[in-house]
RODO-2510 file (C-alpha; in nm, 4 decimals, decimal comma):
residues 192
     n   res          X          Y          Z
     1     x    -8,5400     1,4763    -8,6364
     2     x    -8,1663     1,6186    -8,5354
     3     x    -8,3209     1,5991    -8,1573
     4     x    -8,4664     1,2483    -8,1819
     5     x    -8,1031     1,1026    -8,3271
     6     x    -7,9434     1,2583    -8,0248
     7     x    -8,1756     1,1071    -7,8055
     8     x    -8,1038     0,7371    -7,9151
     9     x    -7,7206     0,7155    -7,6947
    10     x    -7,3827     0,7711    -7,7762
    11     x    -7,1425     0,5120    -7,9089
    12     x    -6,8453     0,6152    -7,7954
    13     x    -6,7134     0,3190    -7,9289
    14     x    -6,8278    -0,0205    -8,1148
    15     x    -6,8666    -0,1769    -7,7220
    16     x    -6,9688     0,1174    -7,5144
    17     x    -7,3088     0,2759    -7,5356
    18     x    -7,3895     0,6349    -7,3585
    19     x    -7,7648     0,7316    -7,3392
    20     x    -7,7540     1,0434    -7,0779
    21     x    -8,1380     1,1908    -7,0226
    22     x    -8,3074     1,4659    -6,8861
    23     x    -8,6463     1,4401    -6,7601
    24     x    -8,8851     1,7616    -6,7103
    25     x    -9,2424     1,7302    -6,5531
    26     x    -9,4691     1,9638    -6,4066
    27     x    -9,6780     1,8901    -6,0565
    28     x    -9,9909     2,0953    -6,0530
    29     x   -10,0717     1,8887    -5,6808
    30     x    -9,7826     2,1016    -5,5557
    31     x    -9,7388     2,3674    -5,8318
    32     x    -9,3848     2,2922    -5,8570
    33     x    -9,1906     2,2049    -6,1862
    34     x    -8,8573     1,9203    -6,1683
    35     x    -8,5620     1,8630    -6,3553
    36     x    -8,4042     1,4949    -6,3191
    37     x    -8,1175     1,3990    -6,4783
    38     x    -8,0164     1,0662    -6,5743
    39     x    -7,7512     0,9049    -6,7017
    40     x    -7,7033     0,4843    -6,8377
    41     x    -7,3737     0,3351    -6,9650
    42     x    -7,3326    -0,0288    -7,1437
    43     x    -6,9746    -0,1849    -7,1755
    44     x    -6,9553    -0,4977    -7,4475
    45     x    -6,7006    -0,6751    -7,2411
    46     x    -6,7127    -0,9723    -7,5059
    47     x    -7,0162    -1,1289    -7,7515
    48     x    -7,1904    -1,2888    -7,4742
    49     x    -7,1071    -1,0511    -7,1577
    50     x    -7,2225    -0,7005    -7,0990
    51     x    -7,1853    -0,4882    -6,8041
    52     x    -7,3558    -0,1725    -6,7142
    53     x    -7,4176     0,0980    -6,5050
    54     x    -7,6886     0,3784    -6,4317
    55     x    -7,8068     0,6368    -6,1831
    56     x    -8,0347     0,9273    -6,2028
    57     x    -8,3088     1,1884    -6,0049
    58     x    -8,6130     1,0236    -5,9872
    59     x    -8,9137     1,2411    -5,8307
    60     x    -9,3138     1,2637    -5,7277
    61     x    -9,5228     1,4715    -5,5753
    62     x    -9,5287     1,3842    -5,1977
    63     x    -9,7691     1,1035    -5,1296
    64     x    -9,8879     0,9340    -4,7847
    65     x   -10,1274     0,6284    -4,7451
    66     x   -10,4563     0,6485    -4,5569
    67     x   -10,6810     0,4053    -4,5239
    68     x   -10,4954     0,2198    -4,8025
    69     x   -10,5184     0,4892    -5,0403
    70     x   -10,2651     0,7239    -5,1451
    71     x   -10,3315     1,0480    -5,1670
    72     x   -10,1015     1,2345    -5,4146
    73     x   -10,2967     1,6205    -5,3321
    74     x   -10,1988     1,6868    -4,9370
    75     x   -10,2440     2,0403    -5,0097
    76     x   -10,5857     1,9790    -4,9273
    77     x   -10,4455     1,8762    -4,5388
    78     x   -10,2484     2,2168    -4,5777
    79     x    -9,9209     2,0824    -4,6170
    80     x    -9,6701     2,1927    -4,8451
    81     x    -9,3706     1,9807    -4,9160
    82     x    -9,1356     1,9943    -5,2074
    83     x    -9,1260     1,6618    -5,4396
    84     x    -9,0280     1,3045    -5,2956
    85     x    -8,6562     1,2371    -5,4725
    86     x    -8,4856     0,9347    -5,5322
    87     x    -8,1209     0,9464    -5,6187
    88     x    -8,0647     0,5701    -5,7761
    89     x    -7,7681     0,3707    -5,8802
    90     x    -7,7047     0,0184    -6,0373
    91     x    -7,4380    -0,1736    -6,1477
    92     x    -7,4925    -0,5072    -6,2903
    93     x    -7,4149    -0,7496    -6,5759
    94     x    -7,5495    -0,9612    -6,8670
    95     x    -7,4914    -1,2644    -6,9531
    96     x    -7,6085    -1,4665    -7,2535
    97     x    -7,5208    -1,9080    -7,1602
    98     x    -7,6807    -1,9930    -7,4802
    99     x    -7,8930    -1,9292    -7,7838
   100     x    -8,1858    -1,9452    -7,5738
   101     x    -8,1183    -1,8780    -7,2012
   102     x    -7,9514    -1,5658    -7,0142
   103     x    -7,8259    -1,4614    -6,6958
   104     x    -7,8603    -1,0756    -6,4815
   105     x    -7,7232    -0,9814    -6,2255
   106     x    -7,7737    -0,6364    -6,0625
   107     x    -7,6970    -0,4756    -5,7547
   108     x    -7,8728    -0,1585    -5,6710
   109     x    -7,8782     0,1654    -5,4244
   110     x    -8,1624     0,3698    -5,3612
   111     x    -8,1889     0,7217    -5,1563
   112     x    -8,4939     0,8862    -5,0682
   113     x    -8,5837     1,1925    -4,9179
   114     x    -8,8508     1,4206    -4,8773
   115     x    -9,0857     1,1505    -4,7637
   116     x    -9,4228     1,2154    -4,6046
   117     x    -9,4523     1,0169    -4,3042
   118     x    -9,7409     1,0257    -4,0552
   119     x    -9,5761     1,0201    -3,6720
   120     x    -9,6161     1,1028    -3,3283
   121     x    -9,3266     1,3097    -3,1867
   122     x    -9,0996     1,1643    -2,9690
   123     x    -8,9283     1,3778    -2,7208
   124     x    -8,6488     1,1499    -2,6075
   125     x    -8,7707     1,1427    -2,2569
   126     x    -9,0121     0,8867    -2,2759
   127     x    -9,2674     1,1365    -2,3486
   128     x    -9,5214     1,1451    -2,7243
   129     x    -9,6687     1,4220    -2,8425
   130     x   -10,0292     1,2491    -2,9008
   131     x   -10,1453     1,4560    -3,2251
   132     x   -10,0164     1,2975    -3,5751
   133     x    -9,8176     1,4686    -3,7479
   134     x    -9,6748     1,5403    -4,1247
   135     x    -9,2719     1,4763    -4,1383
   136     x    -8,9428     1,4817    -4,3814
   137     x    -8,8613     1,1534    -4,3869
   138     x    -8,5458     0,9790    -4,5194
   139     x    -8,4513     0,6478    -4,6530
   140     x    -8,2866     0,4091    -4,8518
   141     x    -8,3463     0,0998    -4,9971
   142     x    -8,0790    -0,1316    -5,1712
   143     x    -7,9942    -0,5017    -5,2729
   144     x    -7,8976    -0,7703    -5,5062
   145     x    -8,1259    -0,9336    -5,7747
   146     x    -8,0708    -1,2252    -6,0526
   147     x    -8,3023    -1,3048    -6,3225
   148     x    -8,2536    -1,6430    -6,5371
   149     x    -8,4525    -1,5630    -6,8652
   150     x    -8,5467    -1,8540    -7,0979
   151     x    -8,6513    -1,8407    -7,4736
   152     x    -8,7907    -2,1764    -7,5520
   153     x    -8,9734    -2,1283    -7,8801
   154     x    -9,1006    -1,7905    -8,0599
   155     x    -9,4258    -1,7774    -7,8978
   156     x    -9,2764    -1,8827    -7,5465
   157     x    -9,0619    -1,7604    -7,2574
   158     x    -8,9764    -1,7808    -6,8749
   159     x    -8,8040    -1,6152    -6,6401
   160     x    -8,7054    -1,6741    -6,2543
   161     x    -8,6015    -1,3504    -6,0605
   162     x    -8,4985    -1,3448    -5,7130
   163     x    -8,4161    -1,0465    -5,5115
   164     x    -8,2400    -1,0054    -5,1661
   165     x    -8,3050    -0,6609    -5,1074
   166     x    -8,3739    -0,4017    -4,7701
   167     x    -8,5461    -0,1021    -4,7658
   168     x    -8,5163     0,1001    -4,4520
   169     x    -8,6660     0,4436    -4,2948
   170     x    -8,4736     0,6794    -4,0902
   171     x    -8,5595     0,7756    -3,7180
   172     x    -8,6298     1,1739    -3,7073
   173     x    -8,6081     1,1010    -3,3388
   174     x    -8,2815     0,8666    -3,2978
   175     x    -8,1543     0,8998    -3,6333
   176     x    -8,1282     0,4986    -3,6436
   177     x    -8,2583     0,3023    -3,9672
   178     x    -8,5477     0,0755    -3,9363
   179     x    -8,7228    -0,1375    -4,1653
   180     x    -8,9641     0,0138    -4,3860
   181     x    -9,3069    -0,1181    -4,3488
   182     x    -9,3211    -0,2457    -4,7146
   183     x    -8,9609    -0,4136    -4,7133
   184     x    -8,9720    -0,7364    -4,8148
   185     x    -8,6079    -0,8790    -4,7804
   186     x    -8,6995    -1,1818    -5,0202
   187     x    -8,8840    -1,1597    -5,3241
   188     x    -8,9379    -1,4589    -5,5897
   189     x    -9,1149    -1,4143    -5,9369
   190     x    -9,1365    -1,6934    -6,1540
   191     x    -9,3171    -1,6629    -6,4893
   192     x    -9,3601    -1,8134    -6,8173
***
């Protein structure tokens, strides 16, 4: 019970909330155990305006698409790779405009490594090794988003989120960032 107390976030004050977190999991695809530490902070700047701010280790076991599938177990291909890991960071705010509509705004960072990437080798001289091969990748993927939330009734609600965002891979042959194959640079959700 003493644990689960702890576990709810600090309040170092009446206005600021501290949750930190620790995250253990085991990976029996890789035999390999992580630790990811985490850490969210919430400032009351007044009654209708809130502003936070988290980051934290986020990590999988290695993973690669084929054929549309991804396959989670690539020591069956004979590769061993540690965990993909995902250092990420937001800062945003809250904002309530009325008893029943509110306004977020976030901007985030995101960077990966440890990625499994399927490639052919490029020597620089114009020249590709032909066999596929299993890589390190890096990348990062970061952006703004804003979501107007709306709380009609008890048994109804909306929201409208839009996100301007870029997620990019790094070149093991150039070392230049390119655009991921999955970016999508604008993103609109509308529900209710």
């Amino acid at each position: 019970e003493r644990l689960a107390r702890g576990c709810r976030g600090k309040k170092p004050t009446r206005r600021f909330t501290l949750v930190p977190g620790l995250r253990a999991e085991w990976f029996d695809a890789i035999n390999t155990a992580t630790l990811d530490p985490r850490l969210a902070m919430r400032y009351r700047l007044r009654d209708q305006t809130t502003l936070l701010a988290a980051g934290g280790v986020y990590q999988q076991p290695p993973r690669i698409g084929l054929l549309g599938i991804f396959v989670f177990d690539l020591s069956a291909f004979g590769v061993a790779m540690p965990p993909e890991r995902a250092i990420h960071s937001v800062m945003g705010v809250e904002q309530t405009l009325g008893p029943m509509l509110g306004l977020e705004a976030y901007a985030y960072y995101k960077h990966m490594d440890h990625l499994v990437e399927i490639s052919a080798l490029d020597f620089g001289d114009g020249s590709q090794q032909e066999d596929l091969f299993l890589v390190d990748g890096t990348g990062r993927s970061y952006g703004l988003e804003m979501m107007l939330r709306l709380y009609p009734t008890e048994r109804l609600f909306a929201w409208i989120a839009y996100s301007l965002s870029k997620s990019e891979r790094k070149s093991l042959t150039t070392g230049n960032w390119f655009p991921f194959g999955y970016d999508q640079t604008h993103n609109l959700n509308i529900v209710a």
